[in-house]
N, C-alpha and C positions, 0 to 999 in steps of 0.2 A: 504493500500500500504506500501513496505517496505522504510524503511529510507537509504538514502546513507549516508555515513561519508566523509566529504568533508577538513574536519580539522582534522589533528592526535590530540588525548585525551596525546596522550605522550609528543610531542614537538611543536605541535601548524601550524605543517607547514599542507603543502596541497601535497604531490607529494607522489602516491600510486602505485606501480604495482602489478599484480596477485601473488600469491601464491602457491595457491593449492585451486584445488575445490574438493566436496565431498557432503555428502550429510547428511540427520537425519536418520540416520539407527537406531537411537530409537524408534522413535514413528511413524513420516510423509512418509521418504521415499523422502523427496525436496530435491532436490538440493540447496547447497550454496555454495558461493566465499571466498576464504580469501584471503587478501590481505596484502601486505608488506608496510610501511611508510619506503622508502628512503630514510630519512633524521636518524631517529630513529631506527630504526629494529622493530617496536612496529607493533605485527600481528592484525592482526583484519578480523570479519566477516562483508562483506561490498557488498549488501547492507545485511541490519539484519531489524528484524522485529522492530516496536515502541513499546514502555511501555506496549500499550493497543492490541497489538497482540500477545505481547510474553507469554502471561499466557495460552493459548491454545497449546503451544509445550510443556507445565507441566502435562495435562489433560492424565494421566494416573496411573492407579494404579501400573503399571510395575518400576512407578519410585522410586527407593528403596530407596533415599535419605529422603523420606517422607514417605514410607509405610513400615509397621509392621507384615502383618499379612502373605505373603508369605514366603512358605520352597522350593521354586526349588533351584537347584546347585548356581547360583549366585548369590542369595538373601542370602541363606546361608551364602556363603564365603565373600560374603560384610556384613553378620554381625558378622561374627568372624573376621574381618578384624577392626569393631569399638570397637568391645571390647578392643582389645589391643592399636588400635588408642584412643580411649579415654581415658587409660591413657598413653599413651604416648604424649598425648597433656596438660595433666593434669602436669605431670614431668615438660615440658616446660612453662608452665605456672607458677608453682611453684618457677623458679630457678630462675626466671629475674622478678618475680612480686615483687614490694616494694610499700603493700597494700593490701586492702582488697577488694574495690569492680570493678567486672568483670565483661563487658559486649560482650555478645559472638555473632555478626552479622551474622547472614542466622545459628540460633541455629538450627534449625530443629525440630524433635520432642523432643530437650532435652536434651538428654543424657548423653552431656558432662559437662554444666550447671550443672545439678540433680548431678553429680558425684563432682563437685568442691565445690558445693554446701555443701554437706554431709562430705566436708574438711574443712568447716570453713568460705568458700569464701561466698561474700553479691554480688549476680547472676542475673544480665537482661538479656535477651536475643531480639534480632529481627530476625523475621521472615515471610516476605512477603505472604507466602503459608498459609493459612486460616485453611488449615487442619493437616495441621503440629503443626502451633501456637494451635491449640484449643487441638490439642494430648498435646502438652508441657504444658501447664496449666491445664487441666484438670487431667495427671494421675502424675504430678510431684509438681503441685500447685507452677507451678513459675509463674514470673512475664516477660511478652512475648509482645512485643508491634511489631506491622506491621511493623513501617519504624520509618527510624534515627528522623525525624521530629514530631516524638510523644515523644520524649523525651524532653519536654514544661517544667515540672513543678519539675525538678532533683532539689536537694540541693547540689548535689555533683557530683564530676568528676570524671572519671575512670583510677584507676592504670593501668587496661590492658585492652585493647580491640583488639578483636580475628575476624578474618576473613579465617578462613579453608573451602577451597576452595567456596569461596565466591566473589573474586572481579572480578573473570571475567564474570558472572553473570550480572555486575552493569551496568548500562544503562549511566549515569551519575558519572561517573568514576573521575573525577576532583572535581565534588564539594563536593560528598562523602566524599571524602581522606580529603580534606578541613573543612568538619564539622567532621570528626573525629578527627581531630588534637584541633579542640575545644573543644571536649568533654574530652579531656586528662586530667591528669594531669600533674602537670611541670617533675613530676619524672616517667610516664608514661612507658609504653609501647608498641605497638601493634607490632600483630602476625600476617603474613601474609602466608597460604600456597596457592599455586596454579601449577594446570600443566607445565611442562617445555616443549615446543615445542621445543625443540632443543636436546631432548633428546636421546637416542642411539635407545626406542622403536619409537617413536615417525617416526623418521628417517624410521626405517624398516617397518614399520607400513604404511607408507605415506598417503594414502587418508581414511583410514582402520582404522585411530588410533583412537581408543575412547576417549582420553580426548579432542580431539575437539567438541566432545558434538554437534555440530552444529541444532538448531542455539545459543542454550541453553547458552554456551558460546561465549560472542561477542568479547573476547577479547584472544589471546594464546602469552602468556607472555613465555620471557627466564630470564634469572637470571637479566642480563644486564637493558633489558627494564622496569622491575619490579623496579629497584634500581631507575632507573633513574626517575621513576614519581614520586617515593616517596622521593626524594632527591631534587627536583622541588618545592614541598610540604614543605620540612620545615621539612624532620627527615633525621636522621643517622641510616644508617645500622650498626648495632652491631653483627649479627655472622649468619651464613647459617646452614639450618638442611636440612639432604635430608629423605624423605620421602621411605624409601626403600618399603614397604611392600607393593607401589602403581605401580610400574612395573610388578606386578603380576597379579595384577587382574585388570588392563587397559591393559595387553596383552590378557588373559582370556577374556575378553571386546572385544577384538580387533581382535583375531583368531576366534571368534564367527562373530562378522560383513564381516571379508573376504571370510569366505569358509564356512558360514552357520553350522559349526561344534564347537563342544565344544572344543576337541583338548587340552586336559587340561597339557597331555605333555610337548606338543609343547609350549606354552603359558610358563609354571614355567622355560622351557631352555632358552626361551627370554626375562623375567622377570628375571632370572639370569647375562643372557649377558647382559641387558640395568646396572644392577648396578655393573656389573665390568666397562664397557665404559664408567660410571659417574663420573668414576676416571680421565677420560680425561679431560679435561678444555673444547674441544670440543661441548661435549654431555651432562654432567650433568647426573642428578638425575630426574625418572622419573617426580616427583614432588617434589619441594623445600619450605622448610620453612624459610622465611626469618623475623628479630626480628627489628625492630627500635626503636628508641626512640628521641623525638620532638628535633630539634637542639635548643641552647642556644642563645636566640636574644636580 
């Protein structure tokens, strides 16, 4: 049975109303709710599957976040969309890191790790998915543990810890952020990107928009509500990245789930328009990066 969320993860209160429903146009075809905290603006899928149901909405080799071995149109463009993503997460990691060793949360098969890796950087990764983890150790020979809680027997604390598009993923969203900030160091940092709900595609997109991901993503953060749990937590926001290259191909995503067509026109005109409207304070950036570092206590 599914979980309801009866407490906001953002500000603790209890008062929700509808959102927007829609459905898993990835894989199932269910319907789900999201719903709005009142108090917060902190979106959420509500009810969402438990821990122990959610691995069966992963059970697909279409999901390209973990698999390798497909060349259709959007498998493609999501991996020349990493290539240049991985360094350009690599640059950001570079420029605010003071230190050496990087632990990269929901690493995937690798790739960005392996890449920082081969810069010098001393590389963990986590990775919940079994077959992603065993890809990243076996063809890149790092070091990949399941969950935050296997990290038992460290000597040491991490300059940076990364979460690209990872915490809406997280089931347990408070205590997470809470044992990251343990695993810090004093002069730390973490990366946080995730989908902007409030975005200009997002908007135009409405039930249609792929980085709702549902149910996959339990949580659709705006800049605001992002700030605010991490600022609850115990860090300072230090500077916002938007993500531009991700309005392209979650319209692409998203012109394909409305009209069963690929439409790839249409998709790069509103992948253009969503990062001119980012300019509004309104709307934002498809998806934003945002940088913290642990407040002084």
């Amino acid at each position: 049975m599914p979980e309801t969320l009866t407490i906001c993860p953002g500000c603790g209160e209890n008062r929700f109303d509808a959102y927007i429903d829609s459905r898993d146009y990835f894989l199932t075809s269910q319907k789900f709710s999201i719903q709005v905290c009142l108090t917060c603006g902190l979106r959420v899928t509500n009810p969402r599957p438990t821990i122990e149901e959610i691995d069966k909405y992963y059970e697909s080799n279409e999901y390209i976040s973990h698999e390798s071995a497909k060349k259709d149109l959007i498998t493609m463009v999501y991996k020349c969309a990493r290539f240049f993503s991985v360094r350009q997460k690599f640059a950001i990691i570079d420029r605010y890191i003071k230190g050496k060793y990087l632990l990269d949360i929901g690493c995937g098969t690798g790739e960005l790790i392996h890449y920082c890796a081969s810069k010098g950087y001393l590389v963990e990764g986590i990775e919940p998915n079994s077959k992603a983890r065993n890809l990243a150790m076996s063809r890149y020979q790092l070091t990949v543990k399941a969950k935050l809680s296997d990290l038992t027997d460290n000597t040491h604390h991490y300059d940076c810890i990364t979460l690209w598009h990872v915490l809406e993923h997280i089931h347990q969203i408070n205590e997470s952020i809470k044992n990251i900030r343990q695993l810090l160091n004093k002069n730390g940092i973490v990366i946080v990107a995730v989908p902007n709900s409030s975005s200009w595609d997002a908007y135009h997109y409405k039930n249609f928009w792929a980085a709702y991901d549902l149910p996959r993503h339990l949580y659709h953060f705006t800049e605001n509500t992002l700030q605010t749990i991490f600022t609850k937590k115990g860090f300072n926001q230090i500077i916002r990245i938007p993500q531009k290259l991700d309005a392209y191909y979650i319209s692409l995503l998203s012109e394909e789930y409305k009209t069963n067509k690929k439409n790839i026109t249409k998709a790069l005109i509103n992948g253009f328009k969503s990062n001119m409207f980012a300019k509004r304070r309104e709307f934002g950036y498809s998806s934003i990066i945002l940088v913290f570092t642990s407040k002084i206590v």
